[in-house]
Structure formats: structure tokens, C-alpha cells
N, C-alpha and C positions, 0 to 999 in steps of 0.2 A: 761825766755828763753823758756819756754816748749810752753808755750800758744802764744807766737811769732811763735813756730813750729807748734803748733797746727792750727792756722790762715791760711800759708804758703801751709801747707801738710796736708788739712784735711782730714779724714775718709771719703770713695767713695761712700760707704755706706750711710753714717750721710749725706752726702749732696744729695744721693740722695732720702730718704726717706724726708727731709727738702725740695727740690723740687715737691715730690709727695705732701706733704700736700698744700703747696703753690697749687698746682693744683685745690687737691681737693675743699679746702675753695673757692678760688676763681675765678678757672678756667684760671688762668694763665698761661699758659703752657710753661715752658721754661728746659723742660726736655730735649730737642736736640739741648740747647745751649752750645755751648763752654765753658768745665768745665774751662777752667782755667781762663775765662773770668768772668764767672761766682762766682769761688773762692774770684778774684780781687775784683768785687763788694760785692757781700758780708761781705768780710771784713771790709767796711768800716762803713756799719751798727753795725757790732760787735765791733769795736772800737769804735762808739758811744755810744754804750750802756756800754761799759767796759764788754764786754764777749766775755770768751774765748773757747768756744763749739760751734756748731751748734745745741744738745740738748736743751743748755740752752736760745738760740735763740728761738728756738720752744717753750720753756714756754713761753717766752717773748714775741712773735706772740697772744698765746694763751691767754696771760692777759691783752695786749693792743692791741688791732684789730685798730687802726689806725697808731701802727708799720710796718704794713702791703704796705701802702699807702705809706709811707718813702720808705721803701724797691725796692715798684717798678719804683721809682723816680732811683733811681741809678740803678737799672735794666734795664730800657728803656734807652740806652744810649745817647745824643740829643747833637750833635755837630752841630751847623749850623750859616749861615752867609749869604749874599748876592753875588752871582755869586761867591761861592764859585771854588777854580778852576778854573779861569776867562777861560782857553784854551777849556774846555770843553763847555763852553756856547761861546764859538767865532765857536767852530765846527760847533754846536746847530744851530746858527746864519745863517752860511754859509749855514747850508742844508735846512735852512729855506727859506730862499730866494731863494733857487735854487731849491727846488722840493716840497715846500708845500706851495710861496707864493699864489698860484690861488685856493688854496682851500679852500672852507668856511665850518664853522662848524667843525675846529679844536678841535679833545680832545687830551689834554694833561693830565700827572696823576703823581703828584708825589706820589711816596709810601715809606712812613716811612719819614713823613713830618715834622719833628719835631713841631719846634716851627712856621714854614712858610718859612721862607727865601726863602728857593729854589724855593716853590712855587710860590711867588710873582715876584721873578727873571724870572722864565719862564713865568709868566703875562709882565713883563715890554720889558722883549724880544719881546713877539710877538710882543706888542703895536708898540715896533721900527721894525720890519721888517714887520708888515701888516696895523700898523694901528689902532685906537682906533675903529673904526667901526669894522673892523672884529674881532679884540678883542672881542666885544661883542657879538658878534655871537661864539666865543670860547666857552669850557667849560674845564676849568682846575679843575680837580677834586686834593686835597689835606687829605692824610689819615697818621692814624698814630693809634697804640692801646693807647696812651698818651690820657685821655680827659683831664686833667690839662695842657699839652702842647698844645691840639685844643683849648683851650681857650685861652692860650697865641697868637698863631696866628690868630683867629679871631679878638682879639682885635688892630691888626696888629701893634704895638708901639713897635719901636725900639730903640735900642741905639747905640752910635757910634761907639763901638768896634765891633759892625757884619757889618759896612756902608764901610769898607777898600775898596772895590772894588766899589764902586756905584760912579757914575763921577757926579763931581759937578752939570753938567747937567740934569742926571737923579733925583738928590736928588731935584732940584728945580721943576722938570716937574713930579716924581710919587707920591712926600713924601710933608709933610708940617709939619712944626715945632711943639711939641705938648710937653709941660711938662717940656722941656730939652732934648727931644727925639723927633725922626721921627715917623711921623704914616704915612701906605700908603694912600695915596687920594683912592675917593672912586670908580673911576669909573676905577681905577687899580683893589681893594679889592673885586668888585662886579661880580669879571669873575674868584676866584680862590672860591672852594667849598667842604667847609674844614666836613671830617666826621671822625667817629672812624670803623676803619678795621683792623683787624690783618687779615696779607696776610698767617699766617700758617694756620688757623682755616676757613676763610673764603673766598669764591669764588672771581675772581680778577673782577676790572673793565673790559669790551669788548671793541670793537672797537678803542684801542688808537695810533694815532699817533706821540704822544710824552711819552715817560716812562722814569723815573728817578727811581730811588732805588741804592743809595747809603750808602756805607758804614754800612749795613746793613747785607749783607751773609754774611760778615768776622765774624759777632757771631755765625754762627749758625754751627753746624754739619754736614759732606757730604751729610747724607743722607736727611737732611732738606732743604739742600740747591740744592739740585735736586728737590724737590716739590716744592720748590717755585719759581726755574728759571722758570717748568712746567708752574706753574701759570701764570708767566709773562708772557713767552713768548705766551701763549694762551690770554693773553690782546693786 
């Protein structure tokens, strides 16, 4: 019972000297994230390991440095799917056609890209409101601090539980059958441009016309999340 409380109600302290180190080893910085978000995840590392401190976490850090790596697996939180939201990319849609189809040389950016999804979705959007040619003259930039996640969406394969929203028609005209799963075609794959950015640490992409960043400030702290609207809105 105690160490179920101890989980729940950790020391503010203990967790945040446990986030300082995380920093310092590895320059992670998730010091002006939402503790109780942060509690949640880390909990479940500490049930993995059957510990009930965040002390004994920190040995545990200290004598297996690719616990580490786990850690920021459920740290980086990564929900994603194709046209997630469907009404938000019919907006997308509409204002596409209506005030950005004459423009060549489209950037669009998702930020805090997970595994891709969204970014591909915003690839296969324009494809249907401008066109594979001007597609290709696009540049959808896709980021995320995950490099285990940018690998996962480079190597674009999905499965059918993120495909709910993608209409039989798009799956036959972006996707091709691959494994028991989708992989996007290539000349979708070849206009999204997948790097690692953390939008707190680092300067945003300029000139964009299309910007996603979802589900992403509900982690963070007021005051973080005023530096990074900054950011944005300055992209």
C-alpha cells in the first residue's frame, strides 16, 4: 500500500532532482513538463522494474544506461493515425483549395511528428487538392525529438488500426500492400522530410504555410508553452 502511495504522491523534490539528472546525462530536458503527466509515465517504468522510489530509479538509470532509452519511449508520448480528426483536415482541405491552391512551393511542417501519420496525411492531402506535380514542388518538413519514431516513419509501413479514416480509394491510389501492412508509395514518401527537432531547445522551421503541432502543449507548463507558441507562431 505505501509504495502504491509512493508511485501516486511522489516527493517533488525526488522527481525533480530525478528530471535534473535525466537532463544532465542526456540533455533531455523535460523539466517544464506537466508533473502529473510526467508522474503517470514514469510510473510505469517503475512497475516495470518492480520499484518503488524514484531514488532507486536513479540507481537503476545509473547501472543500466539503456533504461534510459525505455524511459524516453514513454516519455515522448506518440498517438497517431491517418487523418486523424478527419474535420480538421476537411477545414485543411477547404482552405486549401480556396486560398493556397495557386501557390507553388508549398511548406508545410508537422511538428512533434510521431511516427508520420499526420505527415503523410498532409502529403496525400495536397496530392488531392493540387496535384502530384505540385506536390512535388512542396516540401513537407516532418520533426519529432523521437529518432526511434523517425525511423519508424521513414520507413513509412503501416497497419490497419491507424488506416480507419483513409477511404478505400486513397489506400489503393497512396499505399501498396507490403508484409500484411501498408507502405506509402513513393512519390507520396518523397515530398514528406522526416528530421529530429525538439521545438523547446531548438529554433523552428521559417516560412511555413501549413503548421500542425498537435496534442503536444497539453504536456508542457505555461510557461513553456508560451515559448513554444512564440516559436510557432514565428514559423
Amino acid at each position: 500500500m505505501t509504495e502504491d502511495i509512493q508511485r501516486v504522491l511522489p516527493d517533488e523534490n525526488s522527481l525533480t532532482e530525478l528530471l535534473e539528472k535525466i537532463y544532465i546525462e542526456k540533455g533531455w530536458d523535460f523539466r517544464s513538463y506537466k508533473k502529473s503527466s510526467l508522474i503517470r509515465r514514469i510510473a510505469i517504468r517503475l512497475d516495470a522494474n518492480h520499484i518503488s522510489s524514484y531514488q532507486d530509479y536513479s540507481f537503476l538509470l545509473d547501472s543500466d544506461h539503456s533504461e534510459y532509452d525505455r524511459l524516453f519511449s514513454v516519455l515522448t508520448i506518440k498517438v497517431s493515425e491517418f487523418f486523424r480528426e478527419p474535420r480538421v483536415f476537411s477545414l485543411l482541405k477547404n482552405a486549401t483549395l480556396s486560398r493556397l491552391a495557386g501557390r507553388d512551393g508549398l511548406r508545410a511542417w508537422s511538428c512533434g511528428c510521431a511516427y508520420g501519420n499526420e505527415a503523410y496525411s498532409i502529403a496525400i492531402l495536397l496530392a488531392e487538392c493540387l496535384g502530384l506535380e505540385k506536390l512535388r514542388n512542396a516540401k513537407i518538413y516532418a520533426t519529432d525529438i523521437d529518432n526511434d519514431a523517425l525511423d519508424i516513419a521513414r520507413a513509412a509501413v503501416f497497419h490497419n488500426d491507424s488506416m480507419l479514416n483513409v477511404s478505400d480509394i486513397q489506400r489503393e491510389r497512396y499505399f501498396f500492400g507490403f508484409n500484411g501492412a501498408y507502405k506509402v508509395r513513393y512519390d507520396t514518401r518523397d515530398s514528406v522530410r522526416f528530421g529530429s527537432l525538439n521545438i523547446v531547445k531548438h529554433p523552428p522551421i521559417s516560412k511555413i504555410d501549413i503548421l500542425f503541432c498537435r496534442n503536444l502543449l497539453i504536456y508542457f507548463e505555461k510557461g513553456l508553452q508560451m515559448t513554444v507558441l512564440r516559436k510557432l507562431d514565428y514559423a
